[in-house]
C-alpha positions in Angstrom: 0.0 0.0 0.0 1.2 3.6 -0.5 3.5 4.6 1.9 2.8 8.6 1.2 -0.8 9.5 -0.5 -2.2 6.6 1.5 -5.3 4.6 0.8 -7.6 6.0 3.9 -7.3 9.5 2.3 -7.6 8.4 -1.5 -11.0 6.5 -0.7 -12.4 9.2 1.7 -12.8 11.5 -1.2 -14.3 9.0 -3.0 -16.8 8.9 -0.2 -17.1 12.3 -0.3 -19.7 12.1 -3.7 -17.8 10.7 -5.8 -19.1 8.6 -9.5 -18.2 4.6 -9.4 -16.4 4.1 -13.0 -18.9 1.8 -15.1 -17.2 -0.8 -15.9 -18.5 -3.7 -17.9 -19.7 -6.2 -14.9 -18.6 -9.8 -13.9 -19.6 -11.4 -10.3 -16.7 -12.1 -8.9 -15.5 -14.0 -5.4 -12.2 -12.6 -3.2 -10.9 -14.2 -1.1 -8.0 -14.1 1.7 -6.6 -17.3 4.3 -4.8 -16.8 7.0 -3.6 -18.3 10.3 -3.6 -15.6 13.0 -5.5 -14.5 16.7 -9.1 -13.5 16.5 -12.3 -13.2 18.6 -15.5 -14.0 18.5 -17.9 -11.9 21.2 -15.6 -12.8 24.5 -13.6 -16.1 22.6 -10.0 -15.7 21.7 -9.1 -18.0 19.3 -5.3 -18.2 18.9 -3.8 -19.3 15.6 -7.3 -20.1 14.1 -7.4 -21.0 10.0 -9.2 -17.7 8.8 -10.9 -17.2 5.6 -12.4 -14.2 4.4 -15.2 -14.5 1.0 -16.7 -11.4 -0.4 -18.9 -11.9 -3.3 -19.5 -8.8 -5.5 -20.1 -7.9 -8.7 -17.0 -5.6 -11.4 -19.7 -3.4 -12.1 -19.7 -2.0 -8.7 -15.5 -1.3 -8.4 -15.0 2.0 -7.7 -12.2 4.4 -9.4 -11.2 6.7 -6.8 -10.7 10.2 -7.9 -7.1 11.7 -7.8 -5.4 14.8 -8.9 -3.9 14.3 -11.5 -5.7 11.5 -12.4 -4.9 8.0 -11.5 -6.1 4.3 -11.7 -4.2 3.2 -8.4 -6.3 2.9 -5.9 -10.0 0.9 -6.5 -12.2 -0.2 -4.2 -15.5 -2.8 -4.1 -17.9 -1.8 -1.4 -21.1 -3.6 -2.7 -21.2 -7.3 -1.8 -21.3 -10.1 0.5 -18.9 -11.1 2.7 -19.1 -14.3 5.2 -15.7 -15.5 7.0 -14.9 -18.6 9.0 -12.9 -19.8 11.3 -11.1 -23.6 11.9 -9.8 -24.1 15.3 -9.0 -27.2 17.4 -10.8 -29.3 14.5 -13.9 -27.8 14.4 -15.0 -24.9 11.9 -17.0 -21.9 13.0 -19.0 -19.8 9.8 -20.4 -16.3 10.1 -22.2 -13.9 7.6 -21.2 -10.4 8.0 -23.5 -7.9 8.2 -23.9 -5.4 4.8 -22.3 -2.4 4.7 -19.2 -3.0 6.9 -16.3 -4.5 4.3 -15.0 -3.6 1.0 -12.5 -5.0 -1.3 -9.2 -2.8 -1.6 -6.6 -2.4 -3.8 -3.7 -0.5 -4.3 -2.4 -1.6 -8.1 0.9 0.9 -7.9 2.4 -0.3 -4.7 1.4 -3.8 -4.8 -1.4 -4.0 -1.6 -4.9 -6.0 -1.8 -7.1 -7.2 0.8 -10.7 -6.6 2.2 -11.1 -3.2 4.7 -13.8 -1.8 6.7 -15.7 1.1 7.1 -15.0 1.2 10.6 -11.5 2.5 12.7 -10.0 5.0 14.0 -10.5 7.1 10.6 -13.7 5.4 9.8 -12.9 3.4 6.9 -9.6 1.1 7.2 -7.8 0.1 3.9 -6.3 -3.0 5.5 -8.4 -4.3 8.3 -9.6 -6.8 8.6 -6.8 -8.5 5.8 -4.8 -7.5 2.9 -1.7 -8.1 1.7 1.5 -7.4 0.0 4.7 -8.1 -1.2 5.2 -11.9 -2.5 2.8 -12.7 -5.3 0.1 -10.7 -3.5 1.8 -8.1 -5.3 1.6 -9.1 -9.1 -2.0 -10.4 -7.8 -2.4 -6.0 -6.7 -1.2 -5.2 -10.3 -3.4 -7.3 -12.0 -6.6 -5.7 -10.8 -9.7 -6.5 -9.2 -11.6 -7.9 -12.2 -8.5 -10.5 -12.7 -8.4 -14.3 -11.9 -5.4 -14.8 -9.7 -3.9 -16.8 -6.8 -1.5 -15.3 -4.4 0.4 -15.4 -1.3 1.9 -12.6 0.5 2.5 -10.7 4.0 -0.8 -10.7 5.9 -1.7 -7.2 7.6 -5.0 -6.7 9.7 -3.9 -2.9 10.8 -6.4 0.0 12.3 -5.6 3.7 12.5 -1.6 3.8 11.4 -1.2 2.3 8.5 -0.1 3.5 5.6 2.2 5.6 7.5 3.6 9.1 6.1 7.4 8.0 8.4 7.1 3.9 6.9 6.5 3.2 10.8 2.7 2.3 11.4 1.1 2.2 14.7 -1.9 0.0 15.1 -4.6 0.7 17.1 -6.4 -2.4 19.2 -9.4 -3.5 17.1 -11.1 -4.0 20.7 -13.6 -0.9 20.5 -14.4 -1.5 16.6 -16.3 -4.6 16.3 -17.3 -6.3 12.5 -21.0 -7.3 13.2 -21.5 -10.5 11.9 -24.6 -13.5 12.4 -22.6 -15.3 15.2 -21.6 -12.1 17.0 -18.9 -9.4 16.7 -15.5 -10.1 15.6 -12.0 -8.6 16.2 -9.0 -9.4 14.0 -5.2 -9.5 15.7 -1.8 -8.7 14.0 0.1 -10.9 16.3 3.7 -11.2 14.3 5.1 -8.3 13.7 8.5 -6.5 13.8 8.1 -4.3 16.5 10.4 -1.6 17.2 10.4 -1.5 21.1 11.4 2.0 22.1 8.6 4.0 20.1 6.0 1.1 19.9 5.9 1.1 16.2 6.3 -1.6 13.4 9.2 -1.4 11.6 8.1 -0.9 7.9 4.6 -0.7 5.8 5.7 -3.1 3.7 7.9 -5.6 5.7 6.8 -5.3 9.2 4.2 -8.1 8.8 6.1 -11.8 9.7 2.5 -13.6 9.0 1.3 -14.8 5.5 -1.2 -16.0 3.7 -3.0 -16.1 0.4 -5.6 -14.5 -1.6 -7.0 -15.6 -4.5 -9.7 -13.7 -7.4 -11.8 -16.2 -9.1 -14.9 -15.7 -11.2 -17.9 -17.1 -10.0 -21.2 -16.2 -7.6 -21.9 -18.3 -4.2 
């Protein structure tokens, strides 16, 4: 993700009245896997399997407006998303509630994921997952309305990241709960590469020690 303009402030003035791009439309399904520490209601669940689905449709991908002009940053906030969770052998499945997750994407510096319109700023490019670097990155090139498969570093960040310095600060997702059918839910970033004396992460892009994968694939539920 963009270590500079930054995602948050590219897709709040998109929020801010802007036109989705028509684009000729495709229903599509996104999504991530990864193995990190969640919650459900007042249930940790440490190193649960984690996979993310949002269904949506290409016709609905935004284009957010930049000056000058840019194709960077897109964003899908129409859809349905449903995640689950495997831990200790058993598998847990929750529908999220409409209106709270987007697809993201950053195609000039390699990020992709699902956000939220929740946070610290009230919409968070890479919470609850997205990725980068790896083949996450060629995955972030290739668009939304591509078929891929990809692994890269996993992020599930509120309120610092991208950061202007390259050092992000995340927030606890404690007071910002996704509603979902099962109760609310509260993703962790558990492995990171923390720099002790200021509390930071070392880097946007390689502070993240967790992986995992995300995958594009045409299709509806």
């Amino acid at each position: 993700m963009n270590k500079n303009i930054g995602v948050v402030g590219a897709l709040g003035l998109s929020l801010l009245g802007s036109m989705p791009q028509v684009v000729m439309g495709a229903p599509m399904i996104y999504t991530g896997v990864v193995v990190t520490d969640v919650r459900i209601g007042n249930r940790p669940l440490h190193n649960a399997t984690v996979t993310i689905r949002f269904t949506g449709d290409t016709a609905d991908i935004v284009q957010v407006p930049l000056n000058p002009p840019t194709s960077c940053f897109q964003y899908l906030p129409k859809g349905a998303a449903t995640v689950s969770f495997e831990y200790r052998g058993r598998t847990q499945s929750a529908r999220i509630e409409e209106g709270q997750l987007f697809v993201a994407l950053d195609a000039c510096n390699g990020g992709i994921g699902f956000g939220s319109f929740i946070g610290v700023n009230g919409l968070e490019p890479i919470y609850p997952l997205a990725f980068e670097l790896g083949t996450a990155e060629f995955a972030a090139y290739a668009g939304l309305t591509s078929v891929v498969s990809a692994t890269g570093d996993a992020w599930s960040c509120i309120g610092g990241y991208p950061s202007p310095n390259n050092t992000p600060t995340c927030a606890s997702p404690d007071p910002y709960p996704i509603h979902s059918d099962i109760g609310d839910l509260f993703f962790y970033l558990p492995y990171t590469d923390i720099v002790t004396s200021t509390g930071t992460i070392s880097s946007n892009h390689n502070g993240s020690y967790n992986r995992g994968t995300f995958s594009i694939r045409a299709g509806k539920d």
